[in-house]
PAVO-86949 format. One record per residue (C-alpha): x, y, z; residue in one letter. Coordinates in steps of 0.5 Angstrom, whole numbers, padded with zeros to 4 digits, always signed. Example, Ala and Ser with C-alpha at 12.3 -4.5 7.8 and 13.67 -1.06 7.14 Angstrom:
<recs>
+0025-0009+0016a
+0027-0002+0014s
</recs>
This chain:
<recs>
-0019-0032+0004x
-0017-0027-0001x
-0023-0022+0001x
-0025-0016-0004x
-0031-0015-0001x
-0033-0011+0004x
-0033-0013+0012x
-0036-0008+0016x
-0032-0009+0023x
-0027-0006+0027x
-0021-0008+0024x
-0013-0007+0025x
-0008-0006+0018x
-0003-0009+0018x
+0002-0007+0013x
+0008-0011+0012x
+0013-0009+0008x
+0022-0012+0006x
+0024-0007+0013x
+0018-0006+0018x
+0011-0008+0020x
+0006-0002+0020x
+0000-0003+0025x
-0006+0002+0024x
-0013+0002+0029x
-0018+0007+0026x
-0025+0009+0030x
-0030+0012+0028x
-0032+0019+0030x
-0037+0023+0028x
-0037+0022+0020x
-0030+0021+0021x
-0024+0018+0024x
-0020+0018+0029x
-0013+0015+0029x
-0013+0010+0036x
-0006+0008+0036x
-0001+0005+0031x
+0006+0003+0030x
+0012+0003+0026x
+0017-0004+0028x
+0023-0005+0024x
+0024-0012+0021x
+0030-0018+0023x
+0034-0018+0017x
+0031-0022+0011x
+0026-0024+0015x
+0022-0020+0009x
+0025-0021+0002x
+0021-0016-0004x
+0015-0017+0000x
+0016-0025+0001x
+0016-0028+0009x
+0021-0032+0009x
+0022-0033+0017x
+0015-0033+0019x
+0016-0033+0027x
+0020-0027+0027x
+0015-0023+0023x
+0010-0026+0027x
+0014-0024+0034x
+0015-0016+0031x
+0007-0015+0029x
+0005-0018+0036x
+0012-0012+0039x
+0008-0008+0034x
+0001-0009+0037x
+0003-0008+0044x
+0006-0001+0043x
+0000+0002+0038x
-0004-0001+0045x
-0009-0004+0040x
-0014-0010+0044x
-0017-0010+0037x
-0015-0018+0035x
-0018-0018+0028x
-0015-0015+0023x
-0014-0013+0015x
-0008-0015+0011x
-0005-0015+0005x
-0002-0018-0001x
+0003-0015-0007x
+0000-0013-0012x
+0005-0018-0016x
+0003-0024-0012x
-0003-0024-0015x
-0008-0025-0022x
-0013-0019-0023x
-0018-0020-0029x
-0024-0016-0030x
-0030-0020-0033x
-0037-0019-0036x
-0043-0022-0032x
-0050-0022-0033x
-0053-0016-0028x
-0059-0022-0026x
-0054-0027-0023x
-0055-0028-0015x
-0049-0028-0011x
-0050-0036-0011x
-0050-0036-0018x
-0045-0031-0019x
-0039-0035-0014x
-0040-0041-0019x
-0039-0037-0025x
-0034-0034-0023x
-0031-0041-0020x
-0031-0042-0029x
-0028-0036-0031x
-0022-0037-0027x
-0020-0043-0029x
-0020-0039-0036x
-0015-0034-0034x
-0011-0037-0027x
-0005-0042-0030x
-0005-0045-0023x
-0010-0051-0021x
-0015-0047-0017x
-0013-0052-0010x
-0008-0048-0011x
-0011-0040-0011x
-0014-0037-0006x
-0019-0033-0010x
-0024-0028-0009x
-0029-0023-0013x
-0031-0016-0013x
-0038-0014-0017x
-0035-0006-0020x
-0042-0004-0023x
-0046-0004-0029x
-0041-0005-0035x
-0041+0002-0039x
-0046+0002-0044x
-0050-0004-0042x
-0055-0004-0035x
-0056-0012-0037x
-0049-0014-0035x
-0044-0012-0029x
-0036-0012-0029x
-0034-0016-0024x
-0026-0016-0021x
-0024-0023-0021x
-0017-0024-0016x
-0013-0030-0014x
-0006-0030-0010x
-0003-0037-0010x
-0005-0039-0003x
+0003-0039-0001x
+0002-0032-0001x
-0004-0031+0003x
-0003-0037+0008x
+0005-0035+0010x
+0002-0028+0013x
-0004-0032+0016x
+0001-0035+0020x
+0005-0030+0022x
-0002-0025+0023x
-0004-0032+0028x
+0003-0032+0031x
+0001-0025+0034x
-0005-0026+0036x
-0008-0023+0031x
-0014-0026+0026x
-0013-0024+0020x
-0021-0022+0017x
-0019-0020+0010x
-0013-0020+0006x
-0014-0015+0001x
-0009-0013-0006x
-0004-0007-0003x
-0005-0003-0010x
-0013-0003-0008x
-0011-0002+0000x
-0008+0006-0004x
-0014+0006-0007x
-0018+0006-0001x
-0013+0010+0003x
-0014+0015-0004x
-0021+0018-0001x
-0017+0020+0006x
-0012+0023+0002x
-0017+0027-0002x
-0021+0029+0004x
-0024+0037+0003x
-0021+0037-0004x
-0026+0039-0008x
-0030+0035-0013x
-0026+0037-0019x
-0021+0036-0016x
-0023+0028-0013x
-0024+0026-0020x
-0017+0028-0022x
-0012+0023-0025x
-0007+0022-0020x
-0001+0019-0019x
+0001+0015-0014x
+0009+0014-0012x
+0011+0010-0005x
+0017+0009-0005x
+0018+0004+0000x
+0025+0001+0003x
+0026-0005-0003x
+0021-0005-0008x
+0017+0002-0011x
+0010+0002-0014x
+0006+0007-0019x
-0002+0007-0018x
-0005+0011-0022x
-0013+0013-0020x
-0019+0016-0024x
-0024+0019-0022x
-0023+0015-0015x
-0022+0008-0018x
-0015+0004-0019x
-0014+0004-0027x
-0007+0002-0027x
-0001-0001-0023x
+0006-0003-0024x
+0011-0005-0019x
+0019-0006-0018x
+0025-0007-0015x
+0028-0001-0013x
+0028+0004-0006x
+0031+0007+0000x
+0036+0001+0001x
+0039+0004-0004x
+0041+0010-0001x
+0043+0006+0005x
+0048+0002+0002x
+0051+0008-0001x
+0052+0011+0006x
+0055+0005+0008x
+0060+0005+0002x
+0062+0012+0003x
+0063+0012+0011x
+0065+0006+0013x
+0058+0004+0016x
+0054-0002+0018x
+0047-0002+0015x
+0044-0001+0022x
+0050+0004+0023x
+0048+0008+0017x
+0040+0007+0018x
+0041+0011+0025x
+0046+0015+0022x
+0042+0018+0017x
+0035+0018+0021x
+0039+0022+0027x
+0042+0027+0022x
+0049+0025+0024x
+0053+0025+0017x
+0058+0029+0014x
+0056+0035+0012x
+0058+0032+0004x
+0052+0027+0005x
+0046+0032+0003x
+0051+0035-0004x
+0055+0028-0005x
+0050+0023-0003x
+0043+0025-0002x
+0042+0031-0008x
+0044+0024-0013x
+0039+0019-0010x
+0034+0024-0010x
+0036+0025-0017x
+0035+0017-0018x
+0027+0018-0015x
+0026+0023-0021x
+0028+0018-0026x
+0024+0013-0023x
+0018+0017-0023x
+0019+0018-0030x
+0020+0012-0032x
+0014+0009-0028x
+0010+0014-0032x
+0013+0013-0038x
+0010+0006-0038x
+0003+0008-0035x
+0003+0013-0041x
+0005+0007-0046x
+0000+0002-0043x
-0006+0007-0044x
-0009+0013-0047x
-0006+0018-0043x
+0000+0023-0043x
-0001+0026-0037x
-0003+0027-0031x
-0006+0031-0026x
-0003+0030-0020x
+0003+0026-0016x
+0003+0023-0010x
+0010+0021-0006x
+0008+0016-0002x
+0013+0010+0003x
+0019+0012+0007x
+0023+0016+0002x
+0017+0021+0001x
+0019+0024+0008x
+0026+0026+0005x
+0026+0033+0004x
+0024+0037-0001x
+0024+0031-0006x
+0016+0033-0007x
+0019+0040-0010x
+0023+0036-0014x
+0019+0032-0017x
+0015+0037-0019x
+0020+0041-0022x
+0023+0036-0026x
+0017+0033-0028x
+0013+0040-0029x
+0007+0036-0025x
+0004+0038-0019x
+0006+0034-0013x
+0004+0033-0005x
+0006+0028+0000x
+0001+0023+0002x
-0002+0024+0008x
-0009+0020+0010x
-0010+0023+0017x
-0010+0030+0015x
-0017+0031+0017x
-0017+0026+0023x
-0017+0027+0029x
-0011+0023+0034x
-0012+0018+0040x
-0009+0021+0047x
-0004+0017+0046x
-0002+0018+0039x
+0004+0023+0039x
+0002+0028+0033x
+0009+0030+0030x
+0011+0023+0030x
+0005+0021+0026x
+0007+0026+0021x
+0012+0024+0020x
+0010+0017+0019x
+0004+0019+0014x
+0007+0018+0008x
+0009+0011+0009x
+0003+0009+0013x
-0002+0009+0006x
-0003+0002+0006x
-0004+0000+0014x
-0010+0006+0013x
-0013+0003+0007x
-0013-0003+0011x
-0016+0000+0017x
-0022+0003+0013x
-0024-0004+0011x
-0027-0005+0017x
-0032+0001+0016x
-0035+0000+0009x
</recs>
């Protein structure tokens, strides 16, 4: 069931993260797109570790609290894998092959690149275009997850009441949401090369988009958790405690100089080091524009920051930009969220391709 292709249905994204469940319904309107509800639901302890579900009916019971409070009746829904849970390889094919034809193929391929029986993957493909410089073949996407992976979610999803309807890849659910994120941009700047920088909870990933297609991405372990812990340490707090504490901004006035100015330093680094590894694993040493995604992107002033450390123009992700918002969508608090909602949005979309 892990689907590339498109489905042209209304469709909820859900997007799980190690800390929460984001919940995302999109209608049409007109050429665009409203934002009919969404939920942001903090996760038990451990029930995600690094993006792996390890307590499944308690995954399950926070997407269904989180369902109920977006007020979405919509019961069929997109998801997604990590981009490190799944084998991506770009193959040739012949341009004349039937879709028929072209699934076979693809089936012997796989098992050229897959180093897991194909009974244990679940396996899709996405035709990109015309292979550059020859019309007579095309460049076909092939993406396989070890079916663990998919089914866990499945379950979970399932436990909602939910019907999972595709299961995407969430490097190629950003790229999605990047046209959203790039909506009114001029066409120059749409075919710019982009930097895309979520920094979640547990885990940071590096997207990088040309010419509005995904090129590279690399994840690891690294996240606002951090700064969590070293506010506990510094306090004297329990991890709810110091989440709350520093939500409500109601830590000392040595935590912005002493704790927060030093982890926004650390998001540089990181930033940089990403970077660093995209420039080495291509043939580019710059780019145009870094997009600060995830929860920590809502830290102030970490945007500025970046790009004066890094000399790169830098913006916070926001999708809904040129949305407009559901009667019971609260807009300041939507704002708020946008930047950690980039995934659940590529999701949504799915249903309108």
């Amino acid at each position: 069931m892990l689907t590339l292709r498109r489905k042209n249905a209304p469709l909820v994204g859900l997007d799980l993260s190690s800390t929460s469940v984001k919940v995302l319904e999109l209608v049409k309107n007109g050429a665009g797109y409203r934002v009919e509800g969404y939920a942001v639901e903090p996760l038990p302890a451990n029930s995600v570790q690094e993006k792996t579900i390890a307590d499944v009916d308690a995954v399950g019971e926070t997407i269904r609290k989180a369902v109920k409070r977006a007020g979405s009746k919509t019961k069929a829904c997109a998801m997604a894998v990590p981009g490190s849970a799944v084998i991506t390889k770009v193959i040739t094919m012949p341009a004349a092959l039937s879709e028929d034809e072209m699934e076979a193929q693809v089936q012997l391929e796989a098992d050229q690149y897959i180093p897991y029986s194909l009974e244990e993957v679940n396996l899709d493909f996405n035709v990109l275009g015309p292979s550059e410089g020859n019309p007579e073949t095309m460049d076909v996407l092939l993406a396989a997850s070890r079916s663990e992976n998919v089914d866990m979610r499945i379950a979970a999803a399932e436990i909602a009441g939910l019907v999972p309807k595709v299961m995407d890849v969430e490097p190629y659910a950003v790229e999605t949401a990047y046209t959203q994120v790039m909506e009114g941009a001029s066409e120059a700047d749409s075919e710019r090369l982009v930097a895309i920088l979520d920094v979640g909870s547990t885990m940071t990933s590096l997207d990088v988009v040309s010419n509005g297609q995904l090129i590279y991405t690399r994840e690891q372990p690294f996240g606002g958790k951090q700064l969590t812990e070293e506010v506990m340490r510094r306090y004297g707090l329990s991890y709810e405690e110091a989440g709350l504490a520093k939500k409500n901004g109601q830590l000392p006035e040595n935590y912005v100089t002493e704790v927060l100015v030093p982890f926004k330093e650390t998001i540089v680094q990181q930033a940089n080091r990403f970077l660093q590894f995209f420039y080495s694993a291509s043939q580019h040493s710059s780019v145009d524009h870094v997009v600060v995604a995830g929860g920590c992107a809502a830290i102030p002033g970490v945007d500025e920051l970046i790009e004066s450390r890094l000399s790169t123009p830098t913006s916070i992700a926001n999708p809904f930009g040129f949305m407009s918002l559901g009667s019971r969508v609260n807009a300041e608090k939507l704002n708020s969220d946008a930047s950690s909602l980039l995934i659940a949005c590529g999701l949504a979309l799915r249903g309108f391709d």
